[in-house]
N, C-alpha and C positions, 0 to 999 in steps of 0.2 A: 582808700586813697593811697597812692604809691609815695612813699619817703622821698623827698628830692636826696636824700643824703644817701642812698642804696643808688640810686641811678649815678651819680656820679663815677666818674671810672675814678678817681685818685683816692676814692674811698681804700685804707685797708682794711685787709677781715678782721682782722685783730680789736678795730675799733669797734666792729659789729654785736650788738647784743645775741646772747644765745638763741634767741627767740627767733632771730632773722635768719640765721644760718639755718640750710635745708638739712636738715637728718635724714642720712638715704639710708641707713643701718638696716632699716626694715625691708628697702628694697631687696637689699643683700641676701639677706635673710629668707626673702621668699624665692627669689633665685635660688639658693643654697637647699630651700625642700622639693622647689621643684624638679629639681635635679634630684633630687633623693627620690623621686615617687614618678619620675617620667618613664621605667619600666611598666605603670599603671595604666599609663597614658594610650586609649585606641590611637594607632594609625591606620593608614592606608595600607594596602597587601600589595608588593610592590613584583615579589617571587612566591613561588609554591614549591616543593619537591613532589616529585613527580615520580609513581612506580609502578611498574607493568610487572605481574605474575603472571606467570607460563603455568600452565594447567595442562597436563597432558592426556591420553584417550582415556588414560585409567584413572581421571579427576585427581591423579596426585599434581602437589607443587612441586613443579621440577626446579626452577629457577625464578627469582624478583634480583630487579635491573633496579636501581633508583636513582635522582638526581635532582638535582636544583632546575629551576627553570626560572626563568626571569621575564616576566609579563608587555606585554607590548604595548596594554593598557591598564593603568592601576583597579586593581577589586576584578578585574576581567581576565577571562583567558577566553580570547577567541573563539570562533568556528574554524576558522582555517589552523588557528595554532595546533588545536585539537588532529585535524584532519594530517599535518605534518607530524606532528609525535606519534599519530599510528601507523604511519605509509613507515618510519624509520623506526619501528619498533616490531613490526608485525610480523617479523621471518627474525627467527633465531634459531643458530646452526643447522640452516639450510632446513628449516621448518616452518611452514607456514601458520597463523595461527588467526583466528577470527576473535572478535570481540566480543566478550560474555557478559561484561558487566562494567558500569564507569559509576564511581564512585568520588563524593567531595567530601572533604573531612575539613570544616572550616570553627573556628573558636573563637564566637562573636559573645561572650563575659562582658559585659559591665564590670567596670571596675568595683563598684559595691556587692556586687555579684559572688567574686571572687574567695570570700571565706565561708559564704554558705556552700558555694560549688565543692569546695576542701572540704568541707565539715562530714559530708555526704553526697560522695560521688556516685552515688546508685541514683539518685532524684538530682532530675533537672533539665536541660538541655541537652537531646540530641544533635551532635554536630556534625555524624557521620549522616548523609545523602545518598540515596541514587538517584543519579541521573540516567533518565529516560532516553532520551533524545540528545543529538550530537549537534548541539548550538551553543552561544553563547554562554559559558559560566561565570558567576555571576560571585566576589568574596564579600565579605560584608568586612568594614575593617574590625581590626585585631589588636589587644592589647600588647602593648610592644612585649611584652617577654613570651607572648606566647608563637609570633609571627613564625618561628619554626616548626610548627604544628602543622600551616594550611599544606593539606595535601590533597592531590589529583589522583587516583588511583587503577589502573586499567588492570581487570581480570580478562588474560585472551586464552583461548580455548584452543587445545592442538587439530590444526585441520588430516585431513587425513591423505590428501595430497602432499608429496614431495616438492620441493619447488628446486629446481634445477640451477644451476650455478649460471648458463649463459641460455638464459630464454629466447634471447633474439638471434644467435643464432641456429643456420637452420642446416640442415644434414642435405650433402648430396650424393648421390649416386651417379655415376657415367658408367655406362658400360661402351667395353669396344665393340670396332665391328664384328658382327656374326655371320660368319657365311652359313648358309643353309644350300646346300645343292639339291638341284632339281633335275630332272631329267634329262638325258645326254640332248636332246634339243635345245634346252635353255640356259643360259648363261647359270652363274651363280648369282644369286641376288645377297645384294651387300646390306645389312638394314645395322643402323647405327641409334641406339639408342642415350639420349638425353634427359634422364629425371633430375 
């Protein structure tokens, strides 16, 4: 049953028994660790960094590119996305290079997880993947401290084709007229060629 004596508005607090007065000290309190312990906390993978190694004919690493990339859908990195990060990756210093290998490197820990993972990093969870096929990729969320970890990985292999600076366009040739003479009977024939 509610106090008529609390509903009143002209009531002061001062009048109030301890007992009535709300104690939020605790709320505070649990705000104040979970803020301490929200590093802990899975999120959503919102970016990945992203790195393509250059492999060249003699299997050395000649060059790795890397970079943030920022996801068009949370835990997802597209087919298309995929498909634009290799069209803008795939020629470096006028070198063509094919794809060898795609790799995910994603760190899906439980947070209880996390001091047996320490204790003994040889046992547990593989987080590194390859990926097969060029579809949808798929992040599982990520405890926030580790969200700088998820990576996308492209191994491309040096092709053995040049790739030319201006492919479109195209070379011509004109030549001028050629006279060729023929016999004091016939004129000169005039032939003008156009390739």
């Amino acid at each position: 049953m509610i106090n008529d004596n609390i509903i009143d508005k002209n009531i002061d607090i001062d009048d109030l028994d301890e007992d009535v007065i709300l104690n939020d000290d605790w709320l505070k309190n649990i705000k104040k660790t979970n803020e301490l312990y929200k590093d802990y906390y899975k999120d959503n993978v919102y970016y990945i960094n992203t790195f393509f190694i250059y492999v060249n004919k003699n299997d050395k690493i000649e060059k790795i590119k890397s970079d943030h990339y920022f996801l068009k859908e949370k835990n997802k990195l597209l087919r298309n996305e995929i498909v634009e990060l290799l069209k803008h990756n795939i020629v470096n210093n006028h070198i063509r290079y094919n794809l060898l290998s795609m790799l995910k490197y994603n760190i899906d820990l439980d947070t209880h997880d996390i001091k047996p993972f320490l204790a003994s990093m040889t046992q547990g969870k593989h987080f590194l993947v390859n990926i097969k096929h060029i579809s949808d990729i798929y992040f599982e969320p990520t405890i926030h401290m580790f969200q700088d970890l998820n990576d996308i990985i492209f191994v491309l292999k040096e092709n053995s084709l040049l790739v030319k600076e201006k492919m479109s366009s195209t070379k011509k040739i004109i030549m001028k007229n050629i006279c060729i003479k023929q016999t004091k009977k016939h004129r000169p024939i005039h032939i003008q060629y156009n390739i």
